[in-house]
N, C-alpha and C positions, 0 to 999 in steps of 0.2 A: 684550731679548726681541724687540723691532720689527726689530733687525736680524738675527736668527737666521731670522724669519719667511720677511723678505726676502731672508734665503741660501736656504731651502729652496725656497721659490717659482723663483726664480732656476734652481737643480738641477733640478728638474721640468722650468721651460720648455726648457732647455737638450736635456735628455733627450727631452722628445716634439717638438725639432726637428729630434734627429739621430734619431727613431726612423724604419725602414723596414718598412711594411707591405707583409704578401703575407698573400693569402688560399689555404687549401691545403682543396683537395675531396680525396676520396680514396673507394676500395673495395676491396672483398676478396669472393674466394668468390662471384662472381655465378652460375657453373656453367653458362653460356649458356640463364639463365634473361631470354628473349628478348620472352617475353609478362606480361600482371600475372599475380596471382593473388587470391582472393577470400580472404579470412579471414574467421572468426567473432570477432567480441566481446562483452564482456555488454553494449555498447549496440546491437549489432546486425553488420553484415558492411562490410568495408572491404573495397575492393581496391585495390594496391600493387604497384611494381614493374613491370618491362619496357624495353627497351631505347629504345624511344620517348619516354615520357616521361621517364626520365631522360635524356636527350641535351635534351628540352626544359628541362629544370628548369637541368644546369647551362651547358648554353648561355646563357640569360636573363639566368642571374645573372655570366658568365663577360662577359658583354658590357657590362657595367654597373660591371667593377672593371679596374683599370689593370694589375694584376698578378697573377697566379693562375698554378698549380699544379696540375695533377690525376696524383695517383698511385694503380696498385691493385696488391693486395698479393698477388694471387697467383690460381691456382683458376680464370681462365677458362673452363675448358676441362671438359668431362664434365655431363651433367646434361639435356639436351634433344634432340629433334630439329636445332635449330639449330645444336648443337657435334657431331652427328655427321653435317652433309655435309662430303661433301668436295668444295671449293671450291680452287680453282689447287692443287691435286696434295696438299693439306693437308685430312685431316681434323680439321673445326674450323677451319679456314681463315675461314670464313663469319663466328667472333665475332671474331676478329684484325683481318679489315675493317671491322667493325662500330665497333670502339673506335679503329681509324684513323679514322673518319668521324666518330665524335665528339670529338674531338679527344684522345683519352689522351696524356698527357706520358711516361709509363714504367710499367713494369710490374717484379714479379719473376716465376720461376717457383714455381709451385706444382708438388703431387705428381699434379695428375691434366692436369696439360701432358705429362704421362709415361706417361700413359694407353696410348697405341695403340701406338707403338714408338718408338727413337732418334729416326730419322729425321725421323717426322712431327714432332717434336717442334723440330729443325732447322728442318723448312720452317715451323714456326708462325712461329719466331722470324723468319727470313728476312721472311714475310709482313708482320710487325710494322714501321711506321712510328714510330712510337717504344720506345725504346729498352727491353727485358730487361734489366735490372740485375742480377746476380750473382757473387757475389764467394768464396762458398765452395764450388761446384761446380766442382771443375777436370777436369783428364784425369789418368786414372790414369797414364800413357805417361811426361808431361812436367810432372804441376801445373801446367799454365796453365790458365787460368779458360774455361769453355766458351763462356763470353758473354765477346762483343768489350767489353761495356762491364760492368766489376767495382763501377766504381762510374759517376758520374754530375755534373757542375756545371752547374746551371742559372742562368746570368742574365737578373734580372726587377730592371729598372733598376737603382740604385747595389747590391742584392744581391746574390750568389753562392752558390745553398744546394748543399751536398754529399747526393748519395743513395747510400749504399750496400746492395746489395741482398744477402736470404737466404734460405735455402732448408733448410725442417727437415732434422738430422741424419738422421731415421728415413725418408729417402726411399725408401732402400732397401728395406724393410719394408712399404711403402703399394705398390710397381709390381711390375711384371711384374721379376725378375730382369735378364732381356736387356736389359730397354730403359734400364737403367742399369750395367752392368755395366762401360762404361770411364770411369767416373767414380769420382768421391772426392768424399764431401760433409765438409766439412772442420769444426773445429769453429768456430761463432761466434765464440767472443773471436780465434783463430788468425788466422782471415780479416778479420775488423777492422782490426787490430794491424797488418797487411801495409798497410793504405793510408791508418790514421785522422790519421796524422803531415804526410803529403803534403797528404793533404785538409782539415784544419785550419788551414793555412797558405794557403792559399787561397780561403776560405769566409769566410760570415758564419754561419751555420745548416748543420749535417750531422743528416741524416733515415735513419732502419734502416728500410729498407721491407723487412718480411720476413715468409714464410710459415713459420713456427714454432709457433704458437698463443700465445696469452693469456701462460699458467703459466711456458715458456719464456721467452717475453719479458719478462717480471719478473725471472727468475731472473738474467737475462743485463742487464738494468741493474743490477742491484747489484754489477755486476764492472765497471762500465764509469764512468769521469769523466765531468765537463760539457761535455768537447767535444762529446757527442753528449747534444742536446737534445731529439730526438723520435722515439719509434719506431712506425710505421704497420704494423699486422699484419694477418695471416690465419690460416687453417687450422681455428682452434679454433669460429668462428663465432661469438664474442664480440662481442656489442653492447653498447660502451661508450658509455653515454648523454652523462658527462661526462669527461674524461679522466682516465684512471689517474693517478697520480706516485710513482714508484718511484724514491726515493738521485738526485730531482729530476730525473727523464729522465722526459718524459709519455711514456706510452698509449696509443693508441687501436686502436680495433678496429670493422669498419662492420656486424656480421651477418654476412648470408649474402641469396644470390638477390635482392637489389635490392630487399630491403624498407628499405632503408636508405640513404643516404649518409650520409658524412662531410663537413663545414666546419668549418676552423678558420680565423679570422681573426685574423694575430697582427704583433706588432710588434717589431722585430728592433733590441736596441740592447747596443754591442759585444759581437757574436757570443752572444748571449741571447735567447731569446723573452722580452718584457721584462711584456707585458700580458695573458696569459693565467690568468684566476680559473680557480681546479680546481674551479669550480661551472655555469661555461659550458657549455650545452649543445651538444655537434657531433656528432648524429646526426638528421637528416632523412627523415621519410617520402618514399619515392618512390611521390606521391601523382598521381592522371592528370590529366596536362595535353593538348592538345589544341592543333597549328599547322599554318595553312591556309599555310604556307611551305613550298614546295619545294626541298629541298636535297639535295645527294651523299649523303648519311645516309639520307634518307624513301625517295630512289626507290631506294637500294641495297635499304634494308633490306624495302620495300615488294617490291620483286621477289623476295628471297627467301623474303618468308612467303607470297607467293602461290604461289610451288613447293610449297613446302613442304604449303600447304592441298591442292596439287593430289594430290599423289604421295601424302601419308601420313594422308587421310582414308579409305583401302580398308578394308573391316569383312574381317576373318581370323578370328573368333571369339565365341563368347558367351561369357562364365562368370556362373554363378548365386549365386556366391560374391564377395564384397568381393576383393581380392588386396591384401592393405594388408602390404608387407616389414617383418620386425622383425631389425636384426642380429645380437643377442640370443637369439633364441627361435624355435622352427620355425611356420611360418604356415601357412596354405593353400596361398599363392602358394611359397613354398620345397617342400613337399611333394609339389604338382603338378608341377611343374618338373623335380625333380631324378627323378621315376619317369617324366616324359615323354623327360628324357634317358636313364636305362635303355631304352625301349621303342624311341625312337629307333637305337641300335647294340646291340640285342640280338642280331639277328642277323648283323650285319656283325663286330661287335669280340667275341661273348659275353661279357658282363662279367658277372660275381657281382653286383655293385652298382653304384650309382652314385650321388656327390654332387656338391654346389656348394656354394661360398661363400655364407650370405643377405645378408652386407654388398654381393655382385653384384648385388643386386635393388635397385633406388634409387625405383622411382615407383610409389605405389600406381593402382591398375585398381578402380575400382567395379564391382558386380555389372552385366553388363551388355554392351555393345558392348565386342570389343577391336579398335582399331585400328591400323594400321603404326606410328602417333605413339605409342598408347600402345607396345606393347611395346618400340619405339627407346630409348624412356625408361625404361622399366624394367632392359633389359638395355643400356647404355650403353657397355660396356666391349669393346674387339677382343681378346674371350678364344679362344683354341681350343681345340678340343675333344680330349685327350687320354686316352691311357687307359696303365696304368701298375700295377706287381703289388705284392703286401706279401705277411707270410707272417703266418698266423689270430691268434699270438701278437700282433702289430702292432697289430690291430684294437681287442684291451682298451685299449694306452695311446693311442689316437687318443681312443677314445670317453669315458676318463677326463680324457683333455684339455679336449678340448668340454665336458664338465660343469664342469670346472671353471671355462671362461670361460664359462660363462651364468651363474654367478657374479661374477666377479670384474669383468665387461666391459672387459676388456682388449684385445680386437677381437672382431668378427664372428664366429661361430660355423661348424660344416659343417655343413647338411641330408644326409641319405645316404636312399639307400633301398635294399631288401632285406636290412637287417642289423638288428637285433634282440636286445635286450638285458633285462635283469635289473635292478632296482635297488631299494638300500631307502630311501634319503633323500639324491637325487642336490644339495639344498639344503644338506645339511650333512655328507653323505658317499655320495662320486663314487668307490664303489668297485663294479665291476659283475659281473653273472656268468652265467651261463647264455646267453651269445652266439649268434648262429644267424645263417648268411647262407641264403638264400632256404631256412628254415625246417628247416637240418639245421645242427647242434652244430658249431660253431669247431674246425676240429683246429690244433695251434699251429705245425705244420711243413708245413701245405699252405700251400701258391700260389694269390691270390684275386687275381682282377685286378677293376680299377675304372675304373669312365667316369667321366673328370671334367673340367678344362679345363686351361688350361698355369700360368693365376695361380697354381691351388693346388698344381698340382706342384712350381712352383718357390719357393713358400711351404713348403714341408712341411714343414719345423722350427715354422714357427707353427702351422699348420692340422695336420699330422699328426700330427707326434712323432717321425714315425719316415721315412725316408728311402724314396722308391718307387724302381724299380728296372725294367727291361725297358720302358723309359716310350716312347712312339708318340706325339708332339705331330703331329695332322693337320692340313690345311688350312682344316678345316670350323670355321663361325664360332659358336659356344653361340647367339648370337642365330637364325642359319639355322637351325637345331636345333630350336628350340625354336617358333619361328614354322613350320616344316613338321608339328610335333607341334600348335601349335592349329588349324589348319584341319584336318587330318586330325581329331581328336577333335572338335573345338566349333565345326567350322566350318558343322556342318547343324544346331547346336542353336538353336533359338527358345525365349525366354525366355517 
C-alpha cells in the first residue's frame, strides 16, 4: 500500500514538473463598443465595459504573468460611433488600431467585419497588427483562403499552441450579397481536416477561435477528436460563466460589448489541458479601472474620443417618443423611419411604398435629444438606398412571410409603409386579404415599385419571397436619408 502511495505521489510530482502553464484571455462580439455602459440590477446600477478599462484590466494582469495569450473571436466591427470612422481609408479602421494598441494576439472574422463592402474589409485586415485567422473562407476563383494566415502557431516558452480560425457557414445570409460574393465559406469539419494533421504535429494545444455561435460549436465537437482541445467562440453572444465540455473539447463564449472577458488559466501536459475543473470560473466583469499612465493606447484612444465628442455631439432632432428597435416586431422607431424614407424620394423615385429591415436599427434613442452619435448608432450599416418593382400578387407572399417570422424569429422582420392589410390571427394563421397600397385594392398584375435599401434587395429570398426586378441601387446612404428626414421634421421641435 506505502508503495502504491509512493508511485502515485511520484506520477503527480512528475506530471506538475513537466506541466506548461499559459494563461489565455480572450473576446468576442465587442462591436466597437468603445465607452462603458450603465446597467440596472436588483441591487442597484453597475457600469461595465469600454475600451479603456479593459486594456487596463488585461494589461495588469498580462504584466504579472510570464506567458499569456489574448484571442477574440470575431465581431469587431459595427455597433458605435467608433467602428464607423474612417480612420487610414478603413472604415472601422479606428477599433483595428485600438486592439493593435492593446496588444490583441489574433483575431477571427466575424459577419459584421463584412459590414460596409469587400474592400473595407481587406483594408481592416491589412490595418490589423496581428494576425486574422481563417481557414474556411477561401476565394471562389482558386479555394485559397482569403487570409494569409488559415491557421496560427504561437510560441510562449517550451509551448507551441495551434489557432485555427472560423467563420459561420451562414455568412452569406447575415451581409450585403456583393460584399461576399467571391468567396466560399466552406464547411467547418472540411476546413479543419485540411490543416489539423500538419498542426498536431507541431503543437502542444490546437484552439478553434470561431465566429459560429454557441449551438454550432457543440455541434461541431462532437465530430471532432482530442487533438483539438479548446474552442473560443462568438456570434451567438453566449456568456459562458464556466466552461462548456462537449465529446471533452471545452467552450467558451465571452458575451457581447465588453461586459465581459474571458481567463483561463491552464496547464498543458502531453498536448492536454491537464488542470482545468469544468467548475472554474473564466468570465470577468469589465469593471472601471482608472491609470494616470500615458501610453500609445490612452493618447490614441483619447484623441479619438475627443473627435468623436466634437463632431457627433450636433442636436439634429427631437423625438417625443422612446425609439427603442425590436427585430421582431414593428416599433415607433421602424414605422417613423420607413414612412420618412417614403417622404424622402416620393417625389424623386415615386414609390407606392416603402420599407426597411428593423434588424437595421441597432441603438435605441430615448424621448428626447437626437444626436449625430445617436443616429450613427442606430443606423450603423453602409446600406443604399434602392428602389426596385414587384407585381400586387407578390406583395400577399412578402407579407405572409413576415408574419410568419414574427413568429418563428428566425431573422429580423420588414417595416413597410403604405401597404395595408387584413388579417384574422396573424399568431396562429398569416393568411391575409384585403391588401391596399396607398389606400386602393392590390390588383395582382400591376407594377408597384418600392424604396427600400440594397441589403434587402439582395436579400429578397429571406426578406421578400419573391424576387425584385427593374432594381435602381443609388449612391444615397439610408443613414443620409434619414438624417435629412430628422432635421427637416424634428429639427424645430422642442420637447
Amino acid at each position: 500500500m506505502r508503495k502504491t502511495i509512493i508511485s502515485i505521489i511520484f506520477i503527480l510530482l512528475c506530471l506538475f514538473l513537466s506541466a506548461e502553464p499559459i494563461t489565455l484571455f480572450f473576446t468576442n462580439d465587442t462591436h466597437g463598443a468603445y465607452l462603458p455602459t450603465t446597467y440596472k440590477t436588483k441591487e442597484g446600477s453597475i457600469t461595465l465595459g469600454g475600451y479603456e478599462s479593459l486594456n487596463n484590466i488585461i494589461t495588469a494582469q498580462r504584466d504579472t504573468l510570464k506567458y499569456s495569450l489574448w484571442l477574440d473571436a470575431g465581431d469587431q466591427q459595427t455597433g458605435s460611433v467608433f467602428s464607423s470612422l474612417i480612420y487610414k481609408n478603413a472604415m472601422g479602421g479606428a477599433v483595428v488600431e485600438a486592439f493593435n494598441k492593446m496588444g490583441l494576439d489574433a483575431a477571427t472574422f466575424g459577419n459584421h467585419e463584412f459590414d460596409q463592402s469587400y474592400n473595407n474589409t481587406l483594408r481592416l485586415a491589412r490595418l490589423a497588427k496581428y494576425p486574422i485567422i481563417s481557414a474556411n473562407l477561401v476565394y471562389k476563383k482558386n479555394g485559397k483562403p482569403i487570409s494569409k494566415t488559415p491557421y496560427k502557431i504561437f510560441k510562449q516558452g517550451k509551448l507551441r499552441i495551434g489557432v485555427i480560425g472560423l467563420t459561420l457557414t451562414e455568412l452569406p445570409e447575415k451581409v450585403k450579397v456583393e460584399n461576399v460574393k467571391n468567396l466560399v465559406v466552406q464547411p467547418y469539419k472540411q476546413a479543419i481536416d485540411k490543416y489539423i494533421d500538419k498542426l498536431d504535429k507541431k503543437t502542444d494545444l490546437i484552439i478553434l477561435l470561431t465566429h459560429n455561435g454557441i449551438d454550432a460549436d457543440s455541434l461541431l465537437a462532437t465530430q471532432l477528436d482530442n487533438r483539438i482541445d479548446l474552442i473560443v467562440g462568438g456570434h451567438t453572444h453566449a456568456a459562458t460563466e464556466t466552461p462548456m465540455i462537449v465529446n471533452g473539447i471545452y467552450i467558451v463564449q465571452a458575451g457581447s460589448h465588453l461586459v465581459y472577458y474571458g481567463r483561463l488559466d491552464l496547464d498543458i501536459v502531453n498536448d492536454r489541458i491537464a488542470t482545468l475543473n469544468p467548475d472554474t470560473v473564466c468570465l470577468f466583469p469589465v469593471v472601471q479601472t482608472s491609470s494616470t499612465k500615458e501610453t500609445e493606447f490612452t493618447d490614441f484612444f483619447h484623441t479619438i474620443t475627443a473627435k468623436i465628442d466634437l463632431d457627433m455631439s450636433r442636436i439634429i432632432g427631437y423625438t417625443d417618443v422612446d425609439w427603442i428597435p425590436d427585430k421582431y416586431k414593428e416599433t415607433a422607431a421602424s414605422q417613423w423611419q420607413a414612412q420618412a424614407l417614403y417622404n424622402e424620394y416620393k417625389e424623386k423615385y415615386k414609390p407606392d411604398m416603402a420599407m426597411i429591415n428593423c434588424g437595421g436599427l441597432r441603438k435605441s434613442i430615448p424621448a428626447g435629444e437626437i444626436k449625430v452619435r445617436d443616429l450613427t448608432e442606430m443606423l450603423p450599416f453602409t446600406n443604399y438606398i434602392t428602389v426596385f418593382s414587384c407585381y400586387g400578387r407578390d406583395l400577399k407572399a412578402m407579407i405572409e412571410l413576415n408574419l410568419n417570422l414574427m413568429n418563428t424569429i428566425e431573422h429580423d422582420i420588414l417595416q413597410t409603409y403604405n401597404l395595408k392589410w387584413q388579417t384574422k390571427d396573424f399568431l396562429n394563421d398569416n393568411k391575409v386579404w384585403d391588401i391596399e397600397v396607398n389606400n386602393q385594392p392590390v390588383e395582382d398584375d400591376k407594377i408597384y415599385r418600392i424604396v427600400s435599401h440594397d441589403y434587402v434587395a439582395g436579400q429578397w429570398d429571406k426578406y421578400l419571397g419573391f424576387k425584385p426586378f427593374d432594381i435602381n441601387i443609388t449612391n444615397d446612404l439610408i443613414y443620409d436619408a434619414i438624417e435629412r428626414q430628422v432635421e427637416k421634421q424634428l429639427g424645430k421641435k422642442k420637447l
